[in-house]
N, C-alpha and C positions, 0 to 999 in steps of 0.2 A: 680536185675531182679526178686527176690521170691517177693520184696516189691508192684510191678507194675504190678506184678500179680495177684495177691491178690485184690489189688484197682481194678484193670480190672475186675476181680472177683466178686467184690462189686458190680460194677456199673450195669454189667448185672444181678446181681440178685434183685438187687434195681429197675430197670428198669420192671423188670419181676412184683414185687408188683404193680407197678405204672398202669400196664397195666391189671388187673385183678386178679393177683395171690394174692391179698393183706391177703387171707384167712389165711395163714400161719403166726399162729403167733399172728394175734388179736382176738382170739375165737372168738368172735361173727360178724366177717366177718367186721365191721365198724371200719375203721382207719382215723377221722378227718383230711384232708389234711391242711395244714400250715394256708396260706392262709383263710381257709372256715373251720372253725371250725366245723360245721355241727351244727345238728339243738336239738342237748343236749339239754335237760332242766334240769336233775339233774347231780351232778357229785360224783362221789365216790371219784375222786384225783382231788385233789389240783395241776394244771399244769399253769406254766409261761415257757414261750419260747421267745428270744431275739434272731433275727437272724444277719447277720454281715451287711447285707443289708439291712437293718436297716426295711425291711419290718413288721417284727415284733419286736415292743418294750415291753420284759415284758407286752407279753400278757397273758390273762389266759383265758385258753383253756380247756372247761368240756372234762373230760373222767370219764368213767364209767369200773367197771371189769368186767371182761369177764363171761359170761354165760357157757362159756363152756370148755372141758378141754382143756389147753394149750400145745400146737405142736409145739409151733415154734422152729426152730434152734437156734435164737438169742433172746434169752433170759437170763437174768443176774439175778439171783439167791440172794436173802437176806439170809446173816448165821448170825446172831444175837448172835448165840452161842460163835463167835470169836469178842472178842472186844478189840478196841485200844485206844485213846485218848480220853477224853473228853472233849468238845467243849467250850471255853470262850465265842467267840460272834468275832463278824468279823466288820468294820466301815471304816471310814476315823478321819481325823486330823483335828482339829478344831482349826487352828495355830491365830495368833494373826490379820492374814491378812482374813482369813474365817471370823472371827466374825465379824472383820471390815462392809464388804461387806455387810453379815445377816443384820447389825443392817441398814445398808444403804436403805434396802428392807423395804416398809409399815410393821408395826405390824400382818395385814393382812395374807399380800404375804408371810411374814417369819412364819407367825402359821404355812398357809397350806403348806408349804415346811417341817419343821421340822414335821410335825404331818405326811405328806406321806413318809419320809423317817424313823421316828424313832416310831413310832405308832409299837407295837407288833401285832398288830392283824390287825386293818383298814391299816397299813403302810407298808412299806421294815421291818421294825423289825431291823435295822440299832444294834447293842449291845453293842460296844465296840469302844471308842475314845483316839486319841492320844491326847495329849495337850505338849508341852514347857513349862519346868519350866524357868523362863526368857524369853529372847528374842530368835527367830529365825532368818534363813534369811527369813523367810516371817512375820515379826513382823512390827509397827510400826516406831521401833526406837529399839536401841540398850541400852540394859538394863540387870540388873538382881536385885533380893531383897535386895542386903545391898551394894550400888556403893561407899556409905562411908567406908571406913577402921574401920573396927571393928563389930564383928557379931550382938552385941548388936544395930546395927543399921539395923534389918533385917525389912523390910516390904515388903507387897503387891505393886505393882505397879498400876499406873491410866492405862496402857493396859489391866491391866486384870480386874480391877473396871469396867472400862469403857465396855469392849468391849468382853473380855473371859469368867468370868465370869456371866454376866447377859444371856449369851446365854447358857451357863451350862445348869442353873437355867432353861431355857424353856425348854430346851432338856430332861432335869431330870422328869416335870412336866408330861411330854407326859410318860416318859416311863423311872421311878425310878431307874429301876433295869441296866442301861446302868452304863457299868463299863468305868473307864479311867486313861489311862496309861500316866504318866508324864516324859519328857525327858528334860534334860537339854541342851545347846547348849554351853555351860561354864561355868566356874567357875565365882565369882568374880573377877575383873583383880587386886586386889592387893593379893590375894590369886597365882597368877602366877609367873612362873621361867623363864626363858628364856630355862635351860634345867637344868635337875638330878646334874650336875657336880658341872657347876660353880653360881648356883642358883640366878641369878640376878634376878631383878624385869626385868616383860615383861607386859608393860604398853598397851596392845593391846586386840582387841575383837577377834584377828586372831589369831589360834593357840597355842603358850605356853605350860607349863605343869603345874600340879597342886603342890604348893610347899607342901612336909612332914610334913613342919615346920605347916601346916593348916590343916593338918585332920581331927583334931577333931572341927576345927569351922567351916568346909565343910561338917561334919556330923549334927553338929547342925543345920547349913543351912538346910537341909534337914528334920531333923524334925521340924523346925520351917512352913516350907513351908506346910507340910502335916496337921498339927496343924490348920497353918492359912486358908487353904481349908475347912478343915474340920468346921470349926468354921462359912464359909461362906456357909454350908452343901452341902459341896463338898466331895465325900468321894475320896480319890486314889489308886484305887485297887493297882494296881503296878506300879513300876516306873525304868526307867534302869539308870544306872550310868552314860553315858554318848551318846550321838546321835553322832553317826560315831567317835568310836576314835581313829579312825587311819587317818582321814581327817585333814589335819593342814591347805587348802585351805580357808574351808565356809568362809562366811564372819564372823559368829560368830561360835568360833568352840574352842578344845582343845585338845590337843594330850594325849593320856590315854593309854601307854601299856597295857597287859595283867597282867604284874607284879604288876603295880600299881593299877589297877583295884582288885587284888588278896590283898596289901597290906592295901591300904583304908577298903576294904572291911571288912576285916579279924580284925584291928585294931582302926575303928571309925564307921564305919558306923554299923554294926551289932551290938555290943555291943551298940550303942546309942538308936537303934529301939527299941532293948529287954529292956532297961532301962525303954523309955521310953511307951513300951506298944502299938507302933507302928505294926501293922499287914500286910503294904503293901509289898506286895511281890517284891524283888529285882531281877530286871532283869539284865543281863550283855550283854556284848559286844554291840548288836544294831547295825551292819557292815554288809559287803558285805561278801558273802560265799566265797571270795580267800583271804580277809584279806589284801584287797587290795596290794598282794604279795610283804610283807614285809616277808622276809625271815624268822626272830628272831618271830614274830606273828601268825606263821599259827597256826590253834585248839588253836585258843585264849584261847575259854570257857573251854577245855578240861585241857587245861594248868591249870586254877586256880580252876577247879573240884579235880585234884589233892592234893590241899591243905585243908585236913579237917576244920582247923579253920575258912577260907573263905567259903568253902561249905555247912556251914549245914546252912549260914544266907541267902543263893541264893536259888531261886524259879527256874530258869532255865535262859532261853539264847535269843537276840532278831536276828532277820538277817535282812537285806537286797537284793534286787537280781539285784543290779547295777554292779554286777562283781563277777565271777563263775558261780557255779550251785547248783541247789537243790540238788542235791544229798550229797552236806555238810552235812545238815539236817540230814541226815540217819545216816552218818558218826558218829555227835557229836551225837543222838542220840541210839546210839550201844554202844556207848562209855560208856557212864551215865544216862541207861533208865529212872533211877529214878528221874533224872532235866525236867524241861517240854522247849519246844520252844515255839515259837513265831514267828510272820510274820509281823515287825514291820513299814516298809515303803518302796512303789515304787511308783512314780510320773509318769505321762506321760507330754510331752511337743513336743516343735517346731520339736522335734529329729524325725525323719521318722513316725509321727502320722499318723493313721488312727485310725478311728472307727473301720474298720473291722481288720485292723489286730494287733489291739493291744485286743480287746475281744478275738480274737481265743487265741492271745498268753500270754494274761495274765491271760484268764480263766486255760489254762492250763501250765502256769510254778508255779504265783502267787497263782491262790483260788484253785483247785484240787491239782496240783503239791506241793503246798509247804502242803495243808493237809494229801494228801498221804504219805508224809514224817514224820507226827508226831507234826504239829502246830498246838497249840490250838485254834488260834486266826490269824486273818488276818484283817490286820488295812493299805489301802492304804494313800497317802499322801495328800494332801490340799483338803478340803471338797471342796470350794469355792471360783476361783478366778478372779477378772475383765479380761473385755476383752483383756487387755494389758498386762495378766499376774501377778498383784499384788494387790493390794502392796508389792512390793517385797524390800531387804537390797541389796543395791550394792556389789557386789562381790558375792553373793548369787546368786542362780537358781533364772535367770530374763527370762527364756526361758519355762517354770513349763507352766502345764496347770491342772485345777481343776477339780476334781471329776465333779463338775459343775462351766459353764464357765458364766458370767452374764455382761450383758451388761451395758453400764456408766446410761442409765437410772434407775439399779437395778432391774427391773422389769422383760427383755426378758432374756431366761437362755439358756444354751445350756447341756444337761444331757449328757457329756462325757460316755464313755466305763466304766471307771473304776466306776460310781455310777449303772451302769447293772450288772457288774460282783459281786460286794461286793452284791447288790439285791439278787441276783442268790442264795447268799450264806445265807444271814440272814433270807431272807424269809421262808423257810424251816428249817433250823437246828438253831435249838434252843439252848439258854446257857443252858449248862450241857445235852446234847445230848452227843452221845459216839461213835464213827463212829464206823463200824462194819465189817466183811466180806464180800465178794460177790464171785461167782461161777458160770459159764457159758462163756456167747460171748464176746472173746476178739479179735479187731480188730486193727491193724494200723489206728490215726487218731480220736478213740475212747476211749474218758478219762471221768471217773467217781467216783464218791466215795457216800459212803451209812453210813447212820446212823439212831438208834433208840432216837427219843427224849422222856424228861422224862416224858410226859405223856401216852408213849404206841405207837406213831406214828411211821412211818415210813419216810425217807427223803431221795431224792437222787439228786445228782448234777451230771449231765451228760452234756458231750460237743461232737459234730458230726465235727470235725472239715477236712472232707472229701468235697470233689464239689459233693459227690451225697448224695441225703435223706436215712434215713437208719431206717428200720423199725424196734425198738426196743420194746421187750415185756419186761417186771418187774414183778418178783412173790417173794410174802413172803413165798409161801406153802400153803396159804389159799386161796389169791387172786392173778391173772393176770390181767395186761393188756398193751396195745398194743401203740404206737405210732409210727407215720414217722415221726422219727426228721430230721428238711430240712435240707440241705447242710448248712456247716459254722453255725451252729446256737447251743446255748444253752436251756435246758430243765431244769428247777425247777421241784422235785415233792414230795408232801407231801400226804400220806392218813396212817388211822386208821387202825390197825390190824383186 
């Protein structure tokens, strides 16, 4: 009852601005209504607003600061003086089935797509990309670099010649400084056991475990891969151990305790990166915040934080939010402030999609929700996929739907929720931005999160996700000002101190 009240609450005082009282709250009496931007010609802040009704997409809408001193009640306060995380850069997955598509698009059509999404400045500012080392289930074919028996047969594949690669290469072109995270979907299959015990070979791309007897040409794997990237000037910031290892389903996939993950780590892969001068920061787990409630598995990452020799070569931890809740996040981060997270993949598909209410709810579980928690980084799943859903691997997510959705002629596209929501995110906060405090209006329905970027700017992501408009004021201490953010809709805002 106090929650419906409150909303009740809302809605008459939101109503009240609507109808003349707007004074309150935007100094200079002018609050741009949604819709009618009004008749700006210059603007102090940087404003995009995406509503769920799709009336506005990532529009940018002038506002100006206020002339006069600020009164409002709702007003949310910058403290700059408290700071928390610092920002990687936010993106999608550029799986073997993305690039496919890309390359299927004119030379043309694919510039001005990657130049509006990953352009810092003309563009989304897109910063951060997942890639598969090997194959996925949204690959061409099922693969990995050395299918012959013995590491000394490691190479590159014609998927990613073909197809992952070259699209790198444009993406980099546009905007160098895009970092990218590489996951593996499995091992090699003659590197597999059937299980720990009675260690048979397990001749399959489906589940398995990684045999002991292989670590250390499973670590060489690994640097041979970063090597070979980099040789193709590819750099890979980070990369995690393994993509879902608690998943023995995917079509390609591998079963990866926490123990194992802690023993690899500890005993081949760490010692081979430092040998070899390798700098990519090692992520772990890459799973769902319940651990897919395997009993012996919960606080996977915490579990092998506990072990010095595996944690001083770990950068931090990846999640998922196919099962649990954010509040993991907080959890494993109290645990071992000193590890960083990560927001490493969620897909939308055929499952109960909307536009509108996968924005309201993935702006705030996924882009606010899991930053509020202490993620550096938020990277959704398939940048890019046909109408039909793929190219997708049998047994694999054949129900997936892409960041952006593209017709068989390559040409018509359809800009899913999840390429607004990552928007929302990169356009404003910048890599190495540090999100920060804030102080003032807090409401049921209203989620936000604030940061300093490193050139002095200020940046804030807010979501209304209430059925009434809600006139929100933003001050650093120097400056205010004012907007009605409409019902269901998100707000980017960026301006200079």
């Amino acid at each position: 009852m106090k929650v419906d009240y409150r909303k009740k609450m809302l809605s008459v005082l939101t109503g009240l601005f609507i109808t003349g009282f707007a004074f309150l709250g935007c100094g200079n009496g002018t609050v741009p209504s949604p819709e009618e931007p009004g008749e700006t010609t210059t603007s102090d802040v940087d404003l995009y607003v995406t509503t769920a009704n799709q009336s506005l997409l990532f529009k940018k809408i002038p506002l100006s600061f206020s002339t006069k001193d600020n009164m409002s009640p709702f007003t949310i306060q910058m403290n700059p003086s408290e700071v928390f995380q610092e920002m990687d850069g936010f993106g999608a997955a550029m799986t073997g089935s993305s690039c496919y598509n890309l390359l299927k698009m004119t030379a043309k059509d694919r510039a001005k797509l990657l130049k509006e999404t990953f352009d810092p400045k003309d563009g989304m500012g897109y910063s951060y990309i997942r890639i598969s080392i090997g194959a996925s289930d949204f690959s061409l074919s099922e693969y990995t670099y050395c299918d012959n028996q013995g590491i000394e047969n490691f190479a590159l594949q014609s998927e990613d010649k073909n197809y992952v690669i070259p699209v790198l290469k444009e993406i980099l072109a546009i905007n160098p400084n895009v970092k990218i995270l590489a996951s593996p979907w499995t091992c090699p299959k003659w590197m597999k056991v059937n299980n720990l015990t009675e260690k048979k070979p397990f001749d399959s791309w489906t589940s398995g475990q990684l045999n002991p007897d292989y670590y250390q040409d499973y670590a060489t794997y690994f640097v041979k891969y970063i090597q070979a990237m980099k040789a193709e000037g590819i750099n890979i910031a980070s990369m995690t151990i393994q993509n879902e290892p608690l998943n023995r389903g995917n079509s390609v996939s591998l079963y990866m305790t926490w123990q194992e993950q802690r023993d690899f780590i500890k005993t081949a892969l760490g010692p081979a990166f430092r040998k070899a001068g390798i700098n990519t920061k090692i992520i772990i787990f890459d799973h769902n915040y319940n651990y897919d409630d395997i009993a012996d598995q919960k606080d996977y990452p915490i579990n092998i934080y506990k072990d010095a020799d595996a944690a001083q070569y770990i950068d931090g931890a990846g999640f998922h939010a196919y099962g649990g809740d954010k509040a993991e996040l907080l959890d494993v981060h109290n645990a071992n402030p000193e590890k960083n997270l990560y927001f490493t993949e969620m897909s939308i598909g055929e499952w109960n999609y909307s536009f509108a209410g996968d924005l309201m709810w993935n702006m705030a579980e996924v882009c606010i929700g899991t930053i509020n928690n202490w993620t550096k980084a938020v990277i959704v799943w398939n940048f890019m996929l046909d109408k039909n859903r793929g190219p997708n691997r049998p047994g694999g997510c054949t129900t997936c739907y892409g960041a952006i959705d593209i017709n068989l002629d390559y040409k018509t596209m359809t800009k899913n929720s999840h390429y607004y929501t990552i928007s929302h995110l990169a356009k404003v906060i910048k890599p190495g931005a540090k999100r920060i405090g804030t102080t003032g209006y807090k409401v049921n329905g209203l989620y936000y999160a604030a940061f300093l970027n490193t050139d002095g700017s200020y940046a804030v992501v807010l979501q209304n996700d209430t059925n009434s408009a809600m006139n929100i004021t933003l001050s650093d201490g120097k400056h205010s000002f004012a907007y009605s953010v409409p019902a269901k809709a998100v707000a980017s805002y960026k301006w200079n101190k």
